[in-house]
C-alpha positions in Angstrom: 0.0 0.0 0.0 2.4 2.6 1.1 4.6 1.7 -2.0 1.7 2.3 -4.1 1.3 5.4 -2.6 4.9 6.6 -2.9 5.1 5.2 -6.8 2.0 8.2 -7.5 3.7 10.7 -5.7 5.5 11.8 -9.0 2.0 12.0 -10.8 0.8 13.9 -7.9 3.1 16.3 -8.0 3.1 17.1 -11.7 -0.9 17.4 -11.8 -0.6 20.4 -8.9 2.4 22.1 -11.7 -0.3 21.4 -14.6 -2.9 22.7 -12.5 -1.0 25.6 -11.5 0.2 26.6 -15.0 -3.6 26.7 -15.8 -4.6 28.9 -12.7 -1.1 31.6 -13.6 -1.9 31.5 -17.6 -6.0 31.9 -16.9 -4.8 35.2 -14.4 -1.8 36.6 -16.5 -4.4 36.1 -20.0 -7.9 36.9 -17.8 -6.3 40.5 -17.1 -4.4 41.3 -21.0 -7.1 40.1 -22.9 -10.0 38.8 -21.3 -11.8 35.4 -20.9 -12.1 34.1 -23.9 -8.6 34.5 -24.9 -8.0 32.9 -21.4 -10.0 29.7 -22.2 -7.6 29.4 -25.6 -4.3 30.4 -22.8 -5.6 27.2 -21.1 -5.6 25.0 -23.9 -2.2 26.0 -24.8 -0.8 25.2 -21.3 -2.1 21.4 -22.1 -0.2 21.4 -25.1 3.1 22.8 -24.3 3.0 21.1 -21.0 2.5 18.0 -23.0 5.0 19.0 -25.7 7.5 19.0 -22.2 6.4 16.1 -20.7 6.3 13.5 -23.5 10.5 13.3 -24.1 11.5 11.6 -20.8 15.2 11.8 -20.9 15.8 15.8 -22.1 14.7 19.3 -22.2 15.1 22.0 -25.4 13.9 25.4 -24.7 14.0 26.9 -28.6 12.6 23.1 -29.9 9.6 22.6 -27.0 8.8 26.0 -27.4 8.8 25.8 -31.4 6.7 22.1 -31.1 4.3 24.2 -29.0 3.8 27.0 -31.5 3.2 25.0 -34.5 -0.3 25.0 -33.3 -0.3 28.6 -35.5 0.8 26.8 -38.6 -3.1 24.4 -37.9 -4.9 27.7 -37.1 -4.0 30.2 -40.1 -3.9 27.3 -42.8 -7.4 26.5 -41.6 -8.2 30.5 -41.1 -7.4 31.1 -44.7 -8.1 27.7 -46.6 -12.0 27.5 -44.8 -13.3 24.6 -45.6 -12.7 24.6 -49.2 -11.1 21.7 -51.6 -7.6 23.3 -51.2 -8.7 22.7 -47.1 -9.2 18.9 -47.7 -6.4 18.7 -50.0 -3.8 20.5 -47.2 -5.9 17.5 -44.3 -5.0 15.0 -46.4 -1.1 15.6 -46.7 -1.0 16.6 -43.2 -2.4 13.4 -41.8 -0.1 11.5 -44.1 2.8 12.7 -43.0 2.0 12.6 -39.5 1.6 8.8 -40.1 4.5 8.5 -41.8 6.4 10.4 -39.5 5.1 9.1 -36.1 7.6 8.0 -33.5 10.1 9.6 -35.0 9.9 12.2 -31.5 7.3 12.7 -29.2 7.1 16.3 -29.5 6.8 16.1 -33.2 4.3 13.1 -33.2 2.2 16.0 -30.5 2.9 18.7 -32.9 1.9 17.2 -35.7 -1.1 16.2 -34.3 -2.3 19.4 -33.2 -2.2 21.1 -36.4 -4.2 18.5 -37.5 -6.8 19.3 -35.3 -6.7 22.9 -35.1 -6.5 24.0 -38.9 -10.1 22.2 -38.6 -11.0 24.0 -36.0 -9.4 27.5 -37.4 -11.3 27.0 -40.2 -14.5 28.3 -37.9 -12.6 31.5 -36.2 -13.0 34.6 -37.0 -10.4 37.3 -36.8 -11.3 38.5 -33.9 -11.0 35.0 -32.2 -8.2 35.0 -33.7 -6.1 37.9 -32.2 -7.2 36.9 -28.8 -6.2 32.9 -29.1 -2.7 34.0 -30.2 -2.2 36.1 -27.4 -3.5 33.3 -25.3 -0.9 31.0 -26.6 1.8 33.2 -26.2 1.0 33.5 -22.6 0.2 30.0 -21.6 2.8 28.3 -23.5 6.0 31.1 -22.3 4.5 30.5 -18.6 4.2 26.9 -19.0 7.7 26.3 -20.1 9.4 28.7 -18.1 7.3 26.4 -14.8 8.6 22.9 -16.0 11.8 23.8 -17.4 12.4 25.9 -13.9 11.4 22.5 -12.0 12.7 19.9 -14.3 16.0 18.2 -13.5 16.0 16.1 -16.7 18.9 16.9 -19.1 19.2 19.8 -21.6 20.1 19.1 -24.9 20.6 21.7 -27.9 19.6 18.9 -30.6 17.4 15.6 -30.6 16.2 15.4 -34.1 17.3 15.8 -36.8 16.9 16.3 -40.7 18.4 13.4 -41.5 16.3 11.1 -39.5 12.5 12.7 -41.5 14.5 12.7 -44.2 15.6 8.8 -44.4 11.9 8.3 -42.8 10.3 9.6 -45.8 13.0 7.4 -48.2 11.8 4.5 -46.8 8.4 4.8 -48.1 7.1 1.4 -48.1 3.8 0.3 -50.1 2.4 -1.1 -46.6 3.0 2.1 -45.1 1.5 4.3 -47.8 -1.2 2.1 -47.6 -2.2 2.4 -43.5 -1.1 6.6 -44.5 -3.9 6.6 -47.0 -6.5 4.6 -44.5 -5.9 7.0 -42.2 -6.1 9.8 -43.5 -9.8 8.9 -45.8 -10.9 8.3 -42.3 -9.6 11.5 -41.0 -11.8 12.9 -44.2 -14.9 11.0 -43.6 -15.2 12.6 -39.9 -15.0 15.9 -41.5 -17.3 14.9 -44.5 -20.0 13.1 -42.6 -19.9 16.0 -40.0 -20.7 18.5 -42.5 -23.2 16.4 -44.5 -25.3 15.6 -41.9 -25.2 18.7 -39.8 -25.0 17.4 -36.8 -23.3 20.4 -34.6 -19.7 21.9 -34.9 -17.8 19.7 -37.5 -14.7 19.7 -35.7 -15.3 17.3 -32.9 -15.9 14.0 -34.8 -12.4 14.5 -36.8 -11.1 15.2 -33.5 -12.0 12.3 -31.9 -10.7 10.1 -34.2 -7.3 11.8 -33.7 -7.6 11.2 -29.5 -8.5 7.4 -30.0 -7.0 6.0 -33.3 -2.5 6.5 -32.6 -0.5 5.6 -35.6 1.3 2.3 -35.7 0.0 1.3 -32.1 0.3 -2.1 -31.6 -3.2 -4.0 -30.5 -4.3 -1.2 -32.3 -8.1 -2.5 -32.2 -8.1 -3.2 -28.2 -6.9 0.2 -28.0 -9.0 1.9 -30.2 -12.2 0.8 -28.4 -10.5 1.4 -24.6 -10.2 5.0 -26.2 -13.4 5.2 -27.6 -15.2 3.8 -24.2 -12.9 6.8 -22.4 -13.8 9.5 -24.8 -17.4 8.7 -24.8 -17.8 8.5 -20.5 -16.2 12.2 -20.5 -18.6 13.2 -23.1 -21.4 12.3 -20.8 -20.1 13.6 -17.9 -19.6 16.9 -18.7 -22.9 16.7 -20.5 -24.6 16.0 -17.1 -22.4 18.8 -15.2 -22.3 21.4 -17.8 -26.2 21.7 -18.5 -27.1 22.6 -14.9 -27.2 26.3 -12.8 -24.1 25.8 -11.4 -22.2 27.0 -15.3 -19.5 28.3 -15.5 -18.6 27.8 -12.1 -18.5 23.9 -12.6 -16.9 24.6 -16.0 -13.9 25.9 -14.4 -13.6 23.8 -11.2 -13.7 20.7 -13.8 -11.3 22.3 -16.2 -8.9 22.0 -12.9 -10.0 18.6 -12.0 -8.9 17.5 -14.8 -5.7 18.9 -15.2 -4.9 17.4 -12.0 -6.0 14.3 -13.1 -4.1 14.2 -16.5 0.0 13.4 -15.6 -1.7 10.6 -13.6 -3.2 9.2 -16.5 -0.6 7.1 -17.8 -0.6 5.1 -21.2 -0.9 1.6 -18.9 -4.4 3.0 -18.4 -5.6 3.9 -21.9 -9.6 4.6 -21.5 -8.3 7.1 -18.3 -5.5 8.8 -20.4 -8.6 9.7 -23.1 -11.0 10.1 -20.2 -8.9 12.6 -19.3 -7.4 14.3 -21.9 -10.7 14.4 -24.1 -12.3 15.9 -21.1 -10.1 18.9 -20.4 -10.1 19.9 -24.5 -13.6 19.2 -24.6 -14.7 21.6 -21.4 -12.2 24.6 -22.5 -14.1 24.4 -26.3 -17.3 24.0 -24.3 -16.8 26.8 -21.8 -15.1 29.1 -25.0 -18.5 28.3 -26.8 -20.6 29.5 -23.6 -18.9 32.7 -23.4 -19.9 33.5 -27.1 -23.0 32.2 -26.9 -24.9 31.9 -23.2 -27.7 30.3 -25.2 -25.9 27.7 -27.0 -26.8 24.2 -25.6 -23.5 22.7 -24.3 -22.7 19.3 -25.3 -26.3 18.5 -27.0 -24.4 17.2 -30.3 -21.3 16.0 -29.0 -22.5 12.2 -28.1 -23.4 11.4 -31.2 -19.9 13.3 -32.7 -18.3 11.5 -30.7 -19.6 8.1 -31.6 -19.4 9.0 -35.2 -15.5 10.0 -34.9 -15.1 6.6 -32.5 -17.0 4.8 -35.2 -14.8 5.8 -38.4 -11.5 5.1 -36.0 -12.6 1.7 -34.9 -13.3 0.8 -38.8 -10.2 2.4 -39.6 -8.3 0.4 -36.7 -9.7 -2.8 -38.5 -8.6 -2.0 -41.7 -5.6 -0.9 -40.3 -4.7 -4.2 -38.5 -5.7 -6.2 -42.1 -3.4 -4.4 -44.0 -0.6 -4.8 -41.2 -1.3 -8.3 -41.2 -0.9 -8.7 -45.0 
């Protein structure tokens, strides 16, 4: 028992930084911009705290606070394309070379994956959202770094990736692997497609659900899938239940803490936790960013079935996936 204990303490101690870095970037953003560039601060402390955390055995200022930046790259590219062909086009070599490249390093697998995600999701702001959220990233990702690097004994390194290893990567092309890129990324499209067609709320969270629960190249990659799936959909309904009651925003933000706390904790041993987790913090800081704009707007009412649409497409594509890895 008490080793138990002592093995968490770690995981403890890294939710209260997390947690903090959310409560410093929500004040030092709440009081430069306001609260809804604060929500987008928050959502960039996950990130780059994430973006940190991932590499276990070194630090690099310029490249973690590059990797958590790219998230710009996602947001203008969907600010400008909209959804138009030249958008799909741009998703579609994006997800391929994320699956090409994964595992290459942690940071770029996270980076990668976040562009992904939020040139859909850019494709909705306006350019008013859009001068707060980059302000909001500045702040929470320069805050977040500056806490873990300042706490962090692991060892600093000036270079951990290089050229030469995308470059040898993307040389070794195989049909197999072109293959499981293309799967991937026509189900990547048919979240986004399906979304639109059959208007079932904002677009964005089906494709980004089936980026949470299907990893590239994960082994057991149907087992996984579905603990993902089972995790995603449980912190759906949960913050369904809590967010549509008087107690908004109040419970907004006290979960948006919870949660952050609860994330380090959620180690990949655990996988329907980790998404439990980590698909509940993005999902409340878009909910609550989506309140502010809207007091009206139904929280949630659409995101069950998005969510079992994107866990849908993923566990097909896992499938598929596994076939072709088989062969």
């Amino acid at each position: 028992m008490i080793k138990t204990i002592v093995s968490k303490i770690p995981a403890v101690n890294d939710g209260l930084i997390l947690s903090t870095c959310v409560v410093l970037s929500s004040i030092a953003t709440y009081f430069i911009m306001g609260i809804e560039a604060t929500l987008w601060s928050t959502l960039s402390v996950l990130h780059a705290y994430n973006i940190f955390s991932k590499p276990k055995d070194y630090k690099s200022y310029l490249y973690s606070f590059i990797c958590s930046m790219s998230i710009l790259v996602g947001i203008y590219l969907g600010y400008f394309l909209k959804l138009g062909y030249l958008f799909y086009f741009a998703l579609i070599i994006l997800s391929f070379f994320y699956y090409q490249l994964y595992d290459i390093d942690p940071a770029l697998d996270l980076s990668m994956k976040y562009i992904i995600i939020f040139s859909t999701i850019g494709t909705t702001f306006t350019e008013d959202i859009i001068k707060g959220l980059v302000v909001g990233l500045l702040i929470g990702t320069v805050l977040t770094l500056l806490v873990c690097y300042s706490l962090s004994h692991k060892e600093h390194l000036k270079t951990h990736i290089s050229t030469l290893q995308i470059r040898e990567r993307v040389l070794k092309f195989k049909l197999a692997t072109v293959l499981r890129s293309l799967v991937y990324s026509a189900g990547l499209i048919a979240c986004l497609f399906f979304s639109i067609h059959l208007n079932i709320g904002h677009f964005f969270w089906a494709l980004l659900t089936f980026v949470f629960v299907l990893h590239p190249k994960s082994q057991s990659i149907v087992k996984l899938t579905i603990q993902r799936i089972a995790g995603t959909l449980l912190a759906v309904l949960l913050l369904y239940f809590l967010f549509n009651t008087p107690m908004m925003p109040y419970i907004g933000f006290v979960s948006i803490l919870i949660l952050a706390f609860l994330l380090p904790m959620s180690n990949e041993r655990n996988y329907a936790f980790a998404s439990f987790c980590t698909t509940g913090f993005v999902l409340a800081v878009l909910e609550m960013s989506l309140y502010w704009q809207t007091p009206n707007y139904q929280l949630l009412s659409e995101r069950i079935l998005e969510t079992l649409l994107g866990g849908f497409i993923a566990l097909i594509c896992s499938i598929i996936l596994k076939y072709v890895r088989n062969k």
